[in-house]
TITORZA-665373 format. One record per atom (N, C-alpha, C): x, y, z. Coordinates in pm, whole numbers, plus 50000, padded with zeros to 5 digits. Each point is the difference from the previous one (the first is absolute). Last residue first. Layout:
N
XYZ/...
END
This chain:
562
515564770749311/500694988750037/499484986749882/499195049549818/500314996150111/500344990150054/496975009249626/501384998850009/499745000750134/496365008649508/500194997050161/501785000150020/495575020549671/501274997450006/500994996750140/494484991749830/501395005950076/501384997149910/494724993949935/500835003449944/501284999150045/495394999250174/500824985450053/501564999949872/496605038750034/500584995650139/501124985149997/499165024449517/498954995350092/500965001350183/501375038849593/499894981849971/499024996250153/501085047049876/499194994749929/499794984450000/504595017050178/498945013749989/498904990749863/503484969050382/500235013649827/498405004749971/501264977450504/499464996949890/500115014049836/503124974250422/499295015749967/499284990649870/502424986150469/500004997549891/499355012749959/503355013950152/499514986649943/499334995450108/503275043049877/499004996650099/499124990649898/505555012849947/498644997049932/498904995550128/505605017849914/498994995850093/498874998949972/504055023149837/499174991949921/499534989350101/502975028750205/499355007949898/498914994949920/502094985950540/500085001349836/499085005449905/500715020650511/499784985849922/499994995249888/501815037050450/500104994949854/499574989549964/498215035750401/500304985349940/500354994249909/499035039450382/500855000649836/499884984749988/497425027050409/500914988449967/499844999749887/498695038850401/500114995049820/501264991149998/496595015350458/501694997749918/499634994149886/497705028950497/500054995849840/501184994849955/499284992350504/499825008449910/499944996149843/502194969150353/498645011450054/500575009749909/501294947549898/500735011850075/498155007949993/500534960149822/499144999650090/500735012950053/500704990949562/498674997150003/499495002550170/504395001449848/499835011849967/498064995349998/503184965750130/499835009350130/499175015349917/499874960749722/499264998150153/499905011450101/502484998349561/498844998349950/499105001850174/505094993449950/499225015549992/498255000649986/502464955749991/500625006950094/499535015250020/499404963649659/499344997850115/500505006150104/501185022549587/498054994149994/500144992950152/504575010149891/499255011050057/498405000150003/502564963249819/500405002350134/499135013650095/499484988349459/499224990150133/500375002850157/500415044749689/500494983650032/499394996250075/499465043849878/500094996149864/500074986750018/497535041050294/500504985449976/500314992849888/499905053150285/499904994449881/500344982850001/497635043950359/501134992449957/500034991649868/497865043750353/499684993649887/501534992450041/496805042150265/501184986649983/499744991449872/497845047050001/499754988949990/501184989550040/499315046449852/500345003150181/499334980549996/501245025249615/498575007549994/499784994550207/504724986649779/499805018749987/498214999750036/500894952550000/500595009950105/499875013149946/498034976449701/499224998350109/500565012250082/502824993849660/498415003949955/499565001850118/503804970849989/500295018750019/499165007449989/498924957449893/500665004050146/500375009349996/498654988949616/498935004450062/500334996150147/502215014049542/500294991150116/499315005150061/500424996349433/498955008650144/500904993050131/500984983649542/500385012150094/500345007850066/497664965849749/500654991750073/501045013450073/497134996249576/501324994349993/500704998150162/495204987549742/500695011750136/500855000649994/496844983349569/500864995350090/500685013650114/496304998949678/500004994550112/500974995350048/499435017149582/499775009550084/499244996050135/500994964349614/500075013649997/498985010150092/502384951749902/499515004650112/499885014649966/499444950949789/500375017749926/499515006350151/499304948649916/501545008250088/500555012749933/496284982749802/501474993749940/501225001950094/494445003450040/500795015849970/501514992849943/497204973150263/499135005849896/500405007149914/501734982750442/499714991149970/499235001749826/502865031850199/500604991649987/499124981449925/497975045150135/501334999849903/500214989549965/497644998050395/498895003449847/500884998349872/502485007650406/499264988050008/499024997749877/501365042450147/501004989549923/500114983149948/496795034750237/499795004049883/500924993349913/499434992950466/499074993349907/500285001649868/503315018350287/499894985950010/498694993349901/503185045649954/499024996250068/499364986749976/505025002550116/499034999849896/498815008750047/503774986850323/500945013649897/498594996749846/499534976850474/500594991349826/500135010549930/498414997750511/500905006849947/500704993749871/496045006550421/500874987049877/500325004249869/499045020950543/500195002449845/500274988049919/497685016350532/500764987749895/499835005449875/499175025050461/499404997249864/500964992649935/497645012650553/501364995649895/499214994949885/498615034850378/499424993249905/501284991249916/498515035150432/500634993149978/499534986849884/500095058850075/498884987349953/500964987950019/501085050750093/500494990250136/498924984449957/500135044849788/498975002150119/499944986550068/503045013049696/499665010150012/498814999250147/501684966549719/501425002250027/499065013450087/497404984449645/500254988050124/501155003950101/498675034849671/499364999650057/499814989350083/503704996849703/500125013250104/498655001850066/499844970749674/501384996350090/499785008150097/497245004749612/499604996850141/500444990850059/501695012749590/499965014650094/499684997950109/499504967949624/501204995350097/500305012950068/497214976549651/499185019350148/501334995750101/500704979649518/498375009949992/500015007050076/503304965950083/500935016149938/498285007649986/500344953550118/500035008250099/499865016149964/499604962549683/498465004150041/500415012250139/503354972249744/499145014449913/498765006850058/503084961050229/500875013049988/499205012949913/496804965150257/501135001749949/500625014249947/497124977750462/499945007649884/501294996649912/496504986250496/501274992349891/499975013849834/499725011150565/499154999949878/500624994249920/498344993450533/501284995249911/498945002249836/498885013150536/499655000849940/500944996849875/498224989250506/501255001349935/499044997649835/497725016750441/500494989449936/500855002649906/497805026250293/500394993350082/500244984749917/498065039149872/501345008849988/500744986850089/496425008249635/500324987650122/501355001149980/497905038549767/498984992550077/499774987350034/504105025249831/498945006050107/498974998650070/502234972749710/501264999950080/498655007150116/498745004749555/500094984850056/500534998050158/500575035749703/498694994350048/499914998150083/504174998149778/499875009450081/498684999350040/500394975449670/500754990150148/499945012350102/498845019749601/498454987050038/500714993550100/503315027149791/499325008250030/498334989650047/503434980449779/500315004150077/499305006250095/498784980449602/500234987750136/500405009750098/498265011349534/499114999650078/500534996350161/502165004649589/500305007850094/499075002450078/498374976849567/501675000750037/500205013950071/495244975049887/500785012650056/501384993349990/495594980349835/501384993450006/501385011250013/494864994350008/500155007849921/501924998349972/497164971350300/498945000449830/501065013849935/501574984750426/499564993949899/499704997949843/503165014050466/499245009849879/499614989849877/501194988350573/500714999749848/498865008249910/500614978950561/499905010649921/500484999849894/498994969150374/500344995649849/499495008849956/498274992650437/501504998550001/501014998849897/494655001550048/501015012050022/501134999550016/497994954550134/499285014949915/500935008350013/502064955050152/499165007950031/499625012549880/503804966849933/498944992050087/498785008550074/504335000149590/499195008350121/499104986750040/504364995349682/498964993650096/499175007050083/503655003049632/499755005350125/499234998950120/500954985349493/500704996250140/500105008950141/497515013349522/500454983650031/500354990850115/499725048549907/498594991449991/499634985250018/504135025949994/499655003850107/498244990350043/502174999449550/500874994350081/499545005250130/498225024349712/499164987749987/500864987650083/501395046450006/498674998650035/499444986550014/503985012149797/500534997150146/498525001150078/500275007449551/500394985749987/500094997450186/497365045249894/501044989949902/500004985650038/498075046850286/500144990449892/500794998449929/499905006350516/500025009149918/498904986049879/499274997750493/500705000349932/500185005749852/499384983750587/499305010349853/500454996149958/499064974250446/500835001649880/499515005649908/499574993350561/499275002449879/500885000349909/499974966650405/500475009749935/499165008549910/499754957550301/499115009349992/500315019249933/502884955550105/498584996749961/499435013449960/504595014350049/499354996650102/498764992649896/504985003949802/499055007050088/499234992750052/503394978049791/500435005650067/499065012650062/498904963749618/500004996150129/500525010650141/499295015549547/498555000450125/500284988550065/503525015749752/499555008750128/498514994750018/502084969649721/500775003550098/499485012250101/498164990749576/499564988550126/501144998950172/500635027549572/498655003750086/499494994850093/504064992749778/500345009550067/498275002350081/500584968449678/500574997850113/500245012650126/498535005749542/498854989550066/500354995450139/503365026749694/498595006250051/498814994050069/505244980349997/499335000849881/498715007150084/505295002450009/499315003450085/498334997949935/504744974749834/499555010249999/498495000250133/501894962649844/501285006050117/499295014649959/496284962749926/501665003449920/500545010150144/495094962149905/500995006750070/501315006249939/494575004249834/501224990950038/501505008650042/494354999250174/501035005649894/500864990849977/494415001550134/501784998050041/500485007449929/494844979750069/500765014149966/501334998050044/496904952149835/500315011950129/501565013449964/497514958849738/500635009149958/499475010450085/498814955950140/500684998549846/500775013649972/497015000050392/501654993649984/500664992949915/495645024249971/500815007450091/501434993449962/496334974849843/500315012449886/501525009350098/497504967350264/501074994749943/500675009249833/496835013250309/501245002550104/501044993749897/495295001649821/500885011050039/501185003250018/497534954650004/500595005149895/500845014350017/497634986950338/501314995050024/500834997649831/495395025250083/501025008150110/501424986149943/496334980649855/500315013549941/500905007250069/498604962550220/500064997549872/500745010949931/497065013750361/501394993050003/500814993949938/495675015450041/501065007049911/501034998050019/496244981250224/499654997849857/501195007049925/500205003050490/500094984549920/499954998949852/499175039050213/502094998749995/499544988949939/495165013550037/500845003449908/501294999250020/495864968950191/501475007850040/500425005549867/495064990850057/500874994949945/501115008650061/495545013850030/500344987650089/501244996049963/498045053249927/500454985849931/500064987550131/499035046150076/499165000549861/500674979749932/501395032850374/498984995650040/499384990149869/504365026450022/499734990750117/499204994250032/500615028949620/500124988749977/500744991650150/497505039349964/499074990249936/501004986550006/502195037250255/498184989350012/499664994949934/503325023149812/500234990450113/499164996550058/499125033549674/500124987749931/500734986250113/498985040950171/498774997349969/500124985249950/503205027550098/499634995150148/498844990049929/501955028949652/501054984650046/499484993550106/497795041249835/499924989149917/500534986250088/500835039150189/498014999550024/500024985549892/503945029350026/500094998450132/498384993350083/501485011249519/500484985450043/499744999250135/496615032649637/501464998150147/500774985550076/497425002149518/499675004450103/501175002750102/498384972649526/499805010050048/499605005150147/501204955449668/499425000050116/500645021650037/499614958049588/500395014850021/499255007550107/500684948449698/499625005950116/500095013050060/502134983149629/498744993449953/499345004350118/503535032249795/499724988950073/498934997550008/504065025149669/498114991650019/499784990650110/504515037449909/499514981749990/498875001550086/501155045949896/501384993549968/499584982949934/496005028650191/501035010149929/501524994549897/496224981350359/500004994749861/501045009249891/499345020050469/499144985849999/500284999649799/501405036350224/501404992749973/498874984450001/497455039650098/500465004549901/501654987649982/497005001050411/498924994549871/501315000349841/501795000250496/499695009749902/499484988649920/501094981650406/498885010150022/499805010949868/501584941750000/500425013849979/499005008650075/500524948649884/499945004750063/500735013749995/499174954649618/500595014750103/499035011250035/500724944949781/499065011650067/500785008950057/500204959649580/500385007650061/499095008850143/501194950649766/498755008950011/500565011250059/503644970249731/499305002550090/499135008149976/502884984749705/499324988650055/499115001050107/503335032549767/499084992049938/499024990249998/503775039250249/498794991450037/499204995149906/502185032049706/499875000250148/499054992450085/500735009049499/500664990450045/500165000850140/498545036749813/498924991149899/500754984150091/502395039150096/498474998750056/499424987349981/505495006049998/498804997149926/498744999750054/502825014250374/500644996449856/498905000449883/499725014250501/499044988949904/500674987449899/502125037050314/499244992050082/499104990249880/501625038749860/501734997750070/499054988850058/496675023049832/500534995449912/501024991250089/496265008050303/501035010549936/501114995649866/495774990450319/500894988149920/500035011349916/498405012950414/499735005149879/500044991249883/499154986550531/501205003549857/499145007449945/498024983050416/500625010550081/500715004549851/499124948850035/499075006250078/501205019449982/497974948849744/501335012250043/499185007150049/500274946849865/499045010250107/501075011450020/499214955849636/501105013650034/499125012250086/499554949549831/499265007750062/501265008050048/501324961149755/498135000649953/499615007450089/505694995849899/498735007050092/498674992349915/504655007149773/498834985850045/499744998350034/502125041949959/499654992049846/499104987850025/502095024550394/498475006949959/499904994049886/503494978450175/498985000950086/498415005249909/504705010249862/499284983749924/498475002050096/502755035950117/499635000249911/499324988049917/501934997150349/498885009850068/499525001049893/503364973849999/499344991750093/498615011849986/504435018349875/499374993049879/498534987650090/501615051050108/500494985950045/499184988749902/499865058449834/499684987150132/500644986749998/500485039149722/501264997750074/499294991750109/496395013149708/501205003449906/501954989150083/495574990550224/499885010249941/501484998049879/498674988550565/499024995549929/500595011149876/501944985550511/499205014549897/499914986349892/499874968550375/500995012250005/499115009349909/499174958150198/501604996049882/499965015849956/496454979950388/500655006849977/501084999049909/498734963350248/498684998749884/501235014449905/500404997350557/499944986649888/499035003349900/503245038650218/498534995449991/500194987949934/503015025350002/500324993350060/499004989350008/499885052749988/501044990049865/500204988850138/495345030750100/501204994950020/501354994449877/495375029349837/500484983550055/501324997250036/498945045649859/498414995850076/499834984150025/504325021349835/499705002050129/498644996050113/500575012549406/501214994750153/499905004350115/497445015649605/499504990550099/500704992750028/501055027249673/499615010950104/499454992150100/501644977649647/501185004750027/499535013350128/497004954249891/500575007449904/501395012250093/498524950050155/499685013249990/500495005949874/497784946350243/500905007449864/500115018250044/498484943650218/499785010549924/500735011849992/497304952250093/501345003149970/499615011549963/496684969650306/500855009749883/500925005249990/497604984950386/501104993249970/500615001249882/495625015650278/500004989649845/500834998249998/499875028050402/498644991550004/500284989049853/503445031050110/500004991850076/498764988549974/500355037549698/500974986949968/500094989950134/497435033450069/499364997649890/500784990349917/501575025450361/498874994550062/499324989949862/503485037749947/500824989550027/498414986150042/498685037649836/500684995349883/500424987550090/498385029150259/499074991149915/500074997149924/503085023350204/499434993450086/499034990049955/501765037649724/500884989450023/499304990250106/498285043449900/499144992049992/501114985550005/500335049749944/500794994450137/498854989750031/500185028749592/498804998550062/500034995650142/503915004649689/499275013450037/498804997850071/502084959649838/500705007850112/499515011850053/497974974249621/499914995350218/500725008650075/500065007349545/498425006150067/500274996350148/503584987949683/500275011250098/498875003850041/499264952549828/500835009849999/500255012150061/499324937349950/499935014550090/500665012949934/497974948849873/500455009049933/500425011150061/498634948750098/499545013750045/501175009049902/498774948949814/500755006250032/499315010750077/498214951549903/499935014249981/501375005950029/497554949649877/501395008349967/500205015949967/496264975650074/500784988450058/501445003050012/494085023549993/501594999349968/501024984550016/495185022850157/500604987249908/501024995749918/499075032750389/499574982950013/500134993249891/500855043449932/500914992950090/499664987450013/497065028149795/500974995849879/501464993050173/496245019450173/499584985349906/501094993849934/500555042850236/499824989350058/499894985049928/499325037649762/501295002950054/500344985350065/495445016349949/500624992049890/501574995049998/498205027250372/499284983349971/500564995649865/500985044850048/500594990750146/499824984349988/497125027649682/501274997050004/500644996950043/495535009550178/500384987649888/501654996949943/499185041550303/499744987750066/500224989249886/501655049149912/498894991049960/500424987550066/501755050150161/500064989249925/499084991849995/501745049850065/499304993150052/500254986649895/502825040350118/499544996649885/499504989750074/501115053350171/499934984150014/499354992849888/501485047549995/501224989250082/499554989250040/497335036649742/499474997850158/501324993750085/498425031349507/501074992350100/499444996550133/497375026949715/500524991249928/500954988950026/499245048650238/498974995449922/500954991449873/501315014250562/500434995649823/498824993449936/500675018950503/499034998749881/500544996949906/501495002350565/500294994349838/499114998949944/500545021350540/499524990149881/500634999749884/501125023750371/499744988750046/499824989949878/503515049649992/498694995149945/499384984850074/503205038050266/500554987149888/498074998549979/501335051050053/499684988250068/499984986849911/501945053850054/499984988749952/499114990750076/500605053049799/499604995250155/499564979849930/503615035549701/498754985950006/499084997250153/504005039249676/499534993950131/498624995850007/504225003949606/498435002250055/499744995550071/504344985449809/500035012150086/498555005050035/500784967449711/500874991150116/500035009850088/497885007149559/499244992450095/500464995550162/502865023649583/498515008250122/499454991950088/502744976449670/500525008450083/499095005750131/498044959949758/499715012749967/500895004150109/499934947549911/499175010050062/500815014349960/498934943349918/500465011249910/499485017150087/500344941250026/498875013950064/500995009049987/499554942149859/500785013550033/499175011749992/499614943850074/499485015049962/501125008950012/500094940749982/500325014150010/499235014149966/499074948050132/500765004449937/500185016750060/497554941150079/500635015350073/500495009449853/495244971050016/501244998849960/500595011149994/496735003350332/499474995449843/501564989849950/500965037350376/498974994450024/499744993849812/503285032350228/500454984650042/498384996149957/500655040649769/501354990549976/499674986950050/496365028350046/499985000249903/501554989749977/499605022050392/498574988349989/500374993449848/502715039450100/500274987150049/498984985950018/499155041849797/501174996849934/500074986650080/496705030550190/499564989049886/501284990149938/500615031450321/499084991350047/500284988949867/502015040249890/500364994850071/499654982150083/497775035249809/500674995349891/500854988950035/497175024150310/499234993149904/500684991649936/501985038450148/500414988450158/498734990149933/501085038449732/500894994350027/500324985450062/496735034449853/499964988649898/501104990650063/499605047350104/498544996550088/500014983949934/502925028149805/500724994450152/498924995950046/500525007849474/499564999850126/499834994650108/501744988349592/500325014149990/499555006650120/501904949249816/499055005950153/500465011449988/499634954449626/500575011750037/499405012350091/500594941049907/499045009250071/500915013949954/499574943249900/500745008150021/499215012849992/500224941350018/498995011349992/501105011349972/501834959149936/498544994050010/499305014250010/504174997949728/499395002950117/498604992249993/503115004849607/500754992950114/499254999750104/498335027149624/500074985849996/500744988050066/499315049150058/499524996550044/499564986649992/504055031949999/499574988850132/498174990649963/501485044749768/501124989849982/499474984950042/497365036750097/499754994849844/501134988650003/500405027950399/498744990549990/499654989349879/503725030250045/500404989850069/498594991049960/501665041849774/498974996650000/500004984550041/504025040150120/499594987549865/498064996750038/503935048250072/498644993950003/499594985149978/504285030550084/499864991050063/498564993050017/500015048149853/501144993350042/499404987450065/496355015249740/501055004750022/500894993550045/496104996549657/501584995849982/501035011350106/495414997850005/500695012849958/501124994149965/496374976050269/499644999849844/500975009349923/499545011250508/499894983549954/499595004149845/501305034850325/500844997249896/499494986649937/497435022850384/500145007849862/501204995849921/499184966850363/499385004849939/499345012049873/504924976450196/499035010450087/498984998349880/503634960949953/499925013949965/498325006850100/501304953850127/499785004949858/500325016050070/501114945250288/499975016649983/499675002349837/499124951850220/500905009549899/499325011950039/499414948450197/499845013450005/500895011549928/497924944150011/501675010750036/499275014349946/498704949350180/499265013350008/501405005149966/499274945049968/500665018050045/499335006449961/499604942150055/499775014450015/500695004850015/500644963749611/500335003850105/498965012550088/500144964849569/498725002550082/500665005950180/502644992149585/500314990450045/498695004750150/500895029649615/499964982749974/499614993750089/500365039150094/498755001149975/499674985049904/504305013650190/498925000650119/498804994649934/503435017149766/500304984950054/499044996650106/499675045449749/499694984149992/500194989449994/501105035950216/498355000750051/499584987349860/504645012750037/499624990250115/498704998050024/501815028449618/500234982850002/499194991350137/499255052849987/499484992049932/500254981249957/501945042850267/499144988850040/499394986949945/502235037549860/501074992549999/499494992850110/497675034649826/499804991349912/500934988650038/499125034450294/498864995450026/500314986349874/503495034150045/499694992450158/499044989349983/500435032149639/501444987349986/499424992150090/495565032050071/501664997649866/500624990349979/498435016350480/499495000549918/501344997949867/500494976950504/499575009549913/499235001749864/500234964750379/500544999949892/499595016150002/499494953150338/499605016650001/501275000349886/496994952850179/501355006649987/499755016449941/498164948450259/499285014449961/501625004449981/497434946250047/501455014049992/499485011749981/496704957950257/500155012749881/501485011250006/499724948150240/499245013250026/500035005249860/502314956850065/498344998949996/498835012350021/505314992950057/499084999350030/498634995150003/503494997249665/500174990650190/499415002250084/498935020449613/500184989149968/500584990050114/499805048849994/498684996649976/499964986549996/504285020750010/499474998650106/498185002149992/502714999649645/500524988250111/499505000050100/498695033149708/499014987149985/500774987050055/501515045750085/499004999750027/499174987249985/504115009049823/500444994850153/498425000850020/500425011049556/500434982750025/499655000550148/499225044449880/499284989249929/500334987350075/503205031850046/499235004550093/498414986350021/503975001549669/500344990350131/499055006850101/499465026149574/499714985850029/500514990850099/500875044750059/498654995350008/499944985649930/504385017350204/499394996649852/498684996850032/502695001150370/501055004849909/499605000649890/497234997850480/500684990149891/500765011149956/497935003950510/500195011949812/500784985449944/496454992550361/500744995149958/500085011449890/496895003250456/500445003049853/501194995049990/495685011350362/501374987450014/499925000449843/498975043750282/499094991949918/501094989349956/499985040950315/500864993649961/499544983249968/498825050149987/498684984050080/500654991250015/502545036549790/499085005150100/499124990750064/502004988249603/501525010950069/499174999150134/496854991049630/500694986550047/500694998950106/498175039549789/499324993650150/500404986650049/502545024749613/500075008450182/499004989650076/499864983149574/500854995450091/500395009050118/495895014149716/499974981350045/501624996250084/500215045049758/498774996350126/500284993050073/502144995749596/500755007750082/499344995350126/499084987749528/499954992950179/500325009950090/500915007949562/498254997150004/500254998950146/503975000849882/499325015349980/498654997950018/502814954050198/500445009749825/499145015550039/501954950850243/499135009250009/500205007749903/499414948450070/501235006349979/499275011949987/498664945450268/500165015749897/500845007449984/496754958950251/501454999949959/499805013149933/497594985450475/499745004649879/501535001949918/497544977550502/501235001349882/499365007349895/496504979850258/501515005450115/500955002949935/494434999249926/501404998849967/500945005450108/494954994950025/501174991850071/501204999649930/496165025649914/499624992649935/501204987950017/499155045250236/499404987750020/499934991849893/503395024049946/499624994350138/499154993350047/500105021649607/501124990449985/499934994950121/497825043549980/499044989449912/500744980550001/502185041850194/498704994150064/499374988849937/503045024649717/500334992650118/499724992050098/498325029449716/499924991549936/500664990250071/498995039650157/499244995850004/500024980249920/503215037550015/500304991150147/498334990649988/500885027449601/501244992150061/499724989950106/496715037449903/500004986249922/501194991050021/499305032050435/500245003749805/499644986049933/497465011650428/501355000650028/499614999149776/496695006250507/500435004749869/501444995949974/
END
């Protein structure tokens, strides 16, 4: 026999969590004495939403399910951004909210919100548990339900009372969900058609997006350019699922993609995507997207098949069953060398590449493109890099080069500002044996810049780079290029000192305004032990290029750099 509290606990155990992020409030009470008492592995943040973010940093380098603990009310709604940055960007969490005791639900009492209703167009499922006999079920299911199908989020809404009724517990074996099973089966012919449209291709592109990564299917991404020699392309959540470096590879794909990536998919005759949404920021003009090519995408949600851009092939199913499949066929299925036949094509590519390769130009100022390429020469291959949004997102996107899955944390589809801090904290936790570097700027730190003190607090070693142009960078950028250089209500004036910031919350920090101090401070504050915030002044009117302007085609750009 033990209380719903500890039962739920149980429930987390076996379902292999090792961490839980959270903040405790009046609902919880229970739930955290047994936390106090089992001494259950817990992170207190400084803001349920940095409770959110750190949970899905550490879902995302992982590859496990975040789980985070919230009270009822304020507690449960100031979840809400991160459950949907999550629920963009097909993250698992389970987050768990305390409610008001059962005789107060529906009474407008203290600290009541109706979390379930809120949550429920952000959520893949969500549950309210008035009964403790419902608990360790709810439980079960929640997590089947997150990592399984396409990942996302539930939340489980539980009843004061419930955390104190004694439960004789046992973990449930099975899973019933009438209507849900978590597996999407797939049609053999399609694979084959899929296939076909390769062989007769001449000028395909692979298309990779964040499906690969979450699916930890990269392997057969990378296998699939080894076998054809195709060139090919990511969107901004599918960094990482192809080495940077890769021959063929010219990088993200989109609004701020590399102009080689973007021509690519315009004069493609076979755009093989595998894992997108083709998310506006990624298409540009629908109607004008890939014009020349047969399309096919590969997806496990039926519901993003034809939704955005019509594909002519629409292969439904788990990549971890599609991609093996579509590699056999096309190891077995042709006589003809496909590198040979695309070779041709691949060396156009390279030569799109080194016509108008990503750079900058050079000045005595500290320029943002440089600074990125600078620390990912100064960390490790195998770094992870978050990051906030803005201009210092897509500059991170640019030059940073991951070379492995999961190593390219960022808030996609919903475009969190203050997503970076609190997700490197994650991050950190669940690869505590790699160096973790967050690129953010001066507007995006200030959102959850509280979870200073929770990196400082429980000893997270994480260095965060600021690029520091006193703007918010996209939104000025827009200004300037659209707006008449009317910077209204984006400019920073510049302040804030976020060395003194850091240090008072227990963060070493330092500030770089000069070339002298860039190659001189930049190295040792990257490889010293422990957390450290690096200030980086870089100029103000700094422009991320190329970019394509809102509605015009891929091959639109507005270009620059070297």
């Amino acid at each position: 026999m033990m209380n719903g509290a500890r039962a739920l606990l149980e429930s987390l155990r076996h379902e292999g969590v090792e961490v839980v992020f959270g903040y405790p409030g009046g609902a919880v009470l229970t739930l955290y004495d047994e936390v106090y008492q089992t001494n259950f592995p817990h992170i207190l943040t400084r803001h349920e939403q940095g409770a959110a973010h750190a949970a899905d940093g550490y879902a995302r380098a992982s590859g496990k399910v975040g789980v985070v603990f919230a009270t009822s009310g304020p507690g449960a709604t100031n979840l809400v951004t991160g459950i949907a940055t999550a629920h963009m960007d097909s993250v698992p969490m389970v987050c768990i909210t305390g409610q008001v005791a059962n005789p107060y639900i529906g009474k407008d009492s203290f600290q009541e919100a109706d979390i379930v209703g809120i949550t429920t167009p952000i959520t893949k499922h969500n549950y309210l548990v008035k009964d403790v006999n419902e608990l360790p079920r709810v439980v079960k299911e929640a997590f089947y339900i997150a990592r399984t199908g396409r990942p996302g989020v539930v939340v489980i809404d539980v009843a004061k009372d419930v955390f104190d009724a004694e439960i004789e517990y046992r973990c449930p074996e099975t899973i019933e969900l009438h209507g849900y099973t978590g597996e999407v089966a797939y049609e053999v012919p399609a694979v084959w058609e899929a296939a076909e449209a390769v062989f007769a291709a001449h000028r395909p592109v692979l298309f990779v997006g964040g499906g690969a990564v979450l699916s930890d299917t990269a392997k057969y991404i990378r296998e699939i350019i080894a076998l054809t020699g195709m060139p090919s392309v990511a969107t901004l959540m599918g960094l990482g699922a192809v080495p940077a470096g890769t021959d063929g590879f010219t990088g993200m794909a989109g609004m701020h993609g590399a102009y080689a990536s973007n021509m690519a998919i315009q004069e493609c005759d076979l755009l093989l995507a595998v894992g997108t949404r083709f998310s506006d920021r990624v298409t540009g003009n629908t109607a004008a997207f890939a014009p020349k090519a047969r399309i096919v995408h590969f997806d496990i949600d039926p519901a993003e098949l034809n939704k955005n851009v019509r594909a002519d092939i629409p292969v439904i199913g788990d990549l971890r069953q599609t991609l093996p499949a579509l590699i056999d066929i096309l190891k077995n299925g042709s006589q003809e060398d496909l590198r040979t036949r695309f070779r041709s094509w691949l060396g156009d590519v390279l030569s799109m590449e080194r016509a108008h390769p990503l750079g900058w130009k050079e000045s005595a100022e500290i320029r943002p493109e440089e600074l990125i390429s600078r620390v990912r020469a100064l960390v490790d291959e195998d770094a992870v890099c978050v990051t906030d949004v803005g201009q210092h997102q897509m500059w991170a996107a640019q030059f940073f080069g991951c070379t492995e899955p999961r190593h390219f944390l960022t808030s996609g589809g919903l475009g969190t500002m203050g997503y970076g801090l609190p997700a490197a904290i994650g991050a950190k936790l669940a690869c505590p044996d790699k160096e973790v570097v967050l690129i953010t700027g001066d507007g995006s730190i200030m959102m959850n810049c509280q979870e200073l003190a929770t990196m400082a607090d429980n000893d997270i070693d994480v260095k965060i780079v600021i690029v520091h142009n006193s703007i918010l960078g996209m939104v000025g950028q827009w200004q300037r290029l659209f707006y008449s250089h009317h910077y209204s209500a984006s400019e920073l004036k510049g302040k804030t000192d976020f060395v003194r910031l850091a240090e008072a919350m227990g963060v070493d920090a330092c500030r770089i305004t000069t070339r002298e101090e860039f190659a001189e401070m930049l190295p040792r504050a990257l490889h010293e032990k422990g957390a450290r915030l690096i200030d980086v002044i870089v100029p103000r009117e700094a422009d991320v290029v190329p970019m394509v302007p809102g509605g015009k085609r891929l091959d639109q750009m507005v270009l620059g750099g070297r």
